[in-house]
N, C-alpha and C positions, 0 to 999 in steps of 0.2 A: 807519772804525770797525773795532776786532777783539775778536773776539768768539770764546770756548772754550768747548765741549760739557762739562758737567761732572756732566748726570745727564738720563734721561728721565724725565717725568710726564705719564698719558695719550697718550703717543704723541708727544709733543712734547719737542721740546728745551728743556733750559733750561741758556741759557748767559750766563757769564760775561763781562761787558764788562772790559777792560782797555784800557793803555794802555803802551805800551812804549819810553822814549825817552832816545836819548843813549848812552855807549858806555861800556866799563870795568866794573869793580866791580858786582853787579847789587846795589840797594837794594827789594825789596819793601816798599811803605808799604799798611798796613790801616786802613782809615777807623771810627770809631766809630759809633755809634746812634745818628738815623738817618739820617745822611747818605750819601755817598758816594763816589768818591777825589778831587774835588773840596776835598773837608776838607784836603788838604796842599798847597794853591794858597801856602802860605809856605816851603813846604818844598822844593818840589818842586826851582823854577829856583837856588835855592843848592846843593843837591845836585847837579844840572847841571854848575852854574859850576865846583865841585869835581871834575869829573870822572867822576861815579858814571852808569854806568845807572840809570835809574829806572822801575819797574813799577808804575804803579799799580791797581787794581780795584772793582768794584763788588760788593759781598755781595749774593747770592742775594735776590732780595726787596725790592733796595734801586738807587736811581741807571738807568741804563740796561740793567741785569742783569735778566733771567729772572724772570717772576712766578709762584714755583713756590708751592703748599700747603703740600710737604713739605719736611720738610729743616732747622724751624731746633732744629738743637743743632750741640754744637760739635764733635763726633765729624762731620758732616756738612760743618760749613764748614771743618773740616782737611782732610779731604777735597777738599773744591772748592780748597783753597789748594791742597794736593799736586798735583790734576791738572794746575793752572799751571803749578807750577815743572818738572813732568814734561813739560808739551805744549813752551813752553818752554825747556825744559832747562838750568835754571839750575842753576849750581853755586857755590859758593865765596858764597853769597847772604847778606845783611845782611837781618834776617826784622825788620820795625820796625810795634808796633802800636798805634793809641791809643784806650782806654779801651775800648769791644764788641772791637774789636779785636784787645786785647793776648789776647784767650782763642784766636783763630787762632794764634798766636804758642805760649802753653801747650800748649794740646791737641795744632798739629801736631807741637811737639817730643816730645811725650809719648808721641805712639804712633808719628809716622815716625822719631823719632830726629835725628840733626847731620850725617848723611854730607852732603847740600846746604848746610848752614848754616854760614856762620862766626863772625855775631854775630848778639845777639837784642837788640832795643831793645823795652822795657815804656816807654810814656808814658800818663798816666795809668790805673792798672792795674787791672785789678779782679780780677786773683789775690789773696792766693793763692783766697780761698771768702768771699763776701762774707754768707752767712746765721751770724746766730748762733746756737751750737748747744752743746753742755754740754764738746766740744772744740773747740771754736770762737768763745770767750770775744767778741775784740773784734771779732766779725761786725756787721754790722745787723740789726732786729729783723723776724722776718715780716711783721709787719704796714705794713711800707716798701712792702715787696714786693707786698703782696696791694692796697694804696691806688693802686700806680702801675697795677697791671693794670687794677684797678676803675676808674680816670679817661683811659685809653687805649680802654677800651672804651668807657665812658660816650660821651665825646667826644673822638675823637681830638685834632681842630685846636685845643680848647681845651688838652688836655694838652700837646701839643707847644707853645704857644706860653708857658706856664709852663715845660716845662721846658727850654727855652732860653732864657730869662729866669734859671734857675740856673746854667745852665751856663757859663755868662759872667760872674756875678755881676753880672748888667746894674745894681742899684742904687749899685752899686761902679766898675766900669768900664766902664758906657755913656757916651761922651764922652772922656774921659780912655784908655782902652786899644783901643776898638772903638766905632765906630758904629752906631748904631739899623739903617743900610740890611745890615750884615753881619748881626747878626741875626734881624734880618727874613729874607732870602736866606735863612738857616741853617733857619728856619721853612719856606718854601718849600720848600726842598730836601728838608728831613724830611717836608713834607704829601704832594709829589710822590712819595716811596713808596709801594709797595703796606701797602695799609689791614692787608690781612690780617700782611703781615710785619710789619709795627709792632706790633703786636700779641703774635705768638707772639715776637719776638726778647726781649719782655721778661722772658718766661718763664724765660728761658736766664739771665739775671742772676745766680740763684742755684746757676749751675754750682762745685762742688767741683772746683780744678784742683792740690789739694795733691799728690795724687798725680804729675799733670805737672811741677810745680816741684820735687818730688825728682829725678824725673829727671835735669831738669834741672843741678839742682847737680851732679850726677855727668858732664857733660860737659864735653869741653875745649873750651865757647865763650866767647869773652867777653859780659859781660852789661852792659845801662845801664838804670837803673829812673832815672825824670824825673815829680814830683808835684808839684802845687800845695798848700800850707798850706793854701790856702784852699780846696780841692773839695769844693764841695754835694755834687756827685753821687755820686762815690765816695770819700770821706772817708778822708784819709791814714793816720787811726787804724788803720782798717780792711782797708785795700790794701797801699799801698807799705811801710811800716814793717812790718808783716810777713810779705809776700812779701820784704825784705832780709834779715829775720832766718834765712828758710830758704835766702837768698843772701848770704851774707857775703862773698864775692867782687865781688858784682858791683861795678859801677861806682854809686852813687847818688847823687842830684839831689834835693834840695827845692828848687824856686821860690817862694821869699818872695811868700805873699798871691797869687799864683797858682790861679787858679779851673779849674775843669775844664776848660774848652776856651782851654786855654794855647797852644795849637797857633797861635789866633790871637791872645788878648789878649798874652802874652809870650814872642811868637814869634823876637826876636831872641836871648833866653835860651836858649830851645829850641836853634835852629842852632846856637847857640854848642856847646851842649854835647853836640849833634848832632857836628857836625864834628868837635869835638874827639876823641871814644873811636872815630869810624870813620876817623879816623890814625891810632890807637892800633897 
């Protein structure tokens, strides 16, 4: 197991689990809410096959990583992302995040900058600012926000088990794209977190990352935004179509009927178009 110092609490460490494997090109993959880099078990050995290094991690709070208090906003877990690629020492790095993830992805471009980065992959994104607000027309409504806090706290293991019931569109695509035992597992995996980080991560939801995505457009990296039409959770209206609109360059993907956790129901889509922009 390896394991990176990425801050102390009480006198203790609290470090990051990774996972670092295979040679060439370095691929950072960031897992979403609330699993942990498990979540790219489709992803991973195809990016292998092709040649790429691959680094996976676990978010502070989450998987085999650090059961810290502090620390969840995204100014923190850019952070914890920077000290990897500095312990590390990647360069020339493919930065690829899905869904909680894609915001390691904004915020660290936003405040470190692209000297390490050469692409940035958004899969299911929850840029650019998912609250709505009187500049922030097709956000969601507070009250999303304040019902998931209030049934996270209520009861965790009942909330997680609906909301990976969404996340998959299991009415949809249990049987036909993903199995009840994947699922399940995904439940697992999310209960297995620390209680507390389940909790405060959800908080971070309604992070403003407009200011990151300007940035962004102003550098020379390339970009791939990958959505499903069909996402419960963070709703195309809402994310991808206008986080493109403030990237008009980038590379973009809608996945027909594609539900949030595409990674695994329409996961050869995904590689496809995966592979394809990192030979670009």
């Amino acid at each position: 197991m390896s394991f990176i110092c990425v801050d102390v609490e009480n006198a203790t460490d609290i470090d990051l689990y990774y996972e670092d494997r295979g040679s060439g090109q370095p691929v950072v993959l960031i897992h979403g809410f609330p699993l942990d880099e498990h979540a790219w078990e489709k992803q991973v050995p195809v990016l292998l096959a092709a040649g790429y290094r691959v680094i996976t991690y676990d978010r502070r709070g989450f998987g085999r990583s650090g059961d810290a208090i502090n620390g969840y906003d995204y100014d923190t877990f850019a952070a914890d992302l920077s000290t990897l690629l500095e312990v590390l020492d990647l360069n020339d790095v493919i930065l690829a995040g899905f869904s909680m993830g894609t915001g390691e992805v904004g915020r660290y471009l936003g405040t470190y900058g692209p000297d390490r980065i050469d692409k940035a992959v958004f899969i299911a994104a929850l840029e650019p600012f998912l609250l709505r607000t009187d500049t922030n027309p097709t956000g969601l409504d507070g009250t999303v926000f304040a019902a998931a806090l209030a049934a996270a706290v209520k009861d965790r293991s009942a909330f997680l088990q609906q909301f990976y019931t969404d996340v998959y569109n299991a009415d949809e695509t249990a049987a036909s794209r993903i199995s009840i035992d994947v699922i399940e597992s995904s439940w697992q995996a999310a209960h297995s977190a620390s209680a507390y980080a389940s909790v405060a991560a959800v908080i971070t939801w309604t992070t403003d990352f407009r200011v990151d995505v300007a940035k962004i457009a102003g550098y020379d990296i390339a970009v791939l935004i990958i959505h499903g039409t069909a996402d419960r959770i963070l709703p195309i209206n809402a994310t991808a179509r206008p986080l493109h609109a403030l990237l008009p360059h980038a590379d973009y993907v809608e996945v027909s009927g594609a539900p949030h956790g595409l990674l695994r129901t329409h996961a050869d889509a995904v590689n496809h178009e995966l592979l394809a922009f990192l030979d670009k």
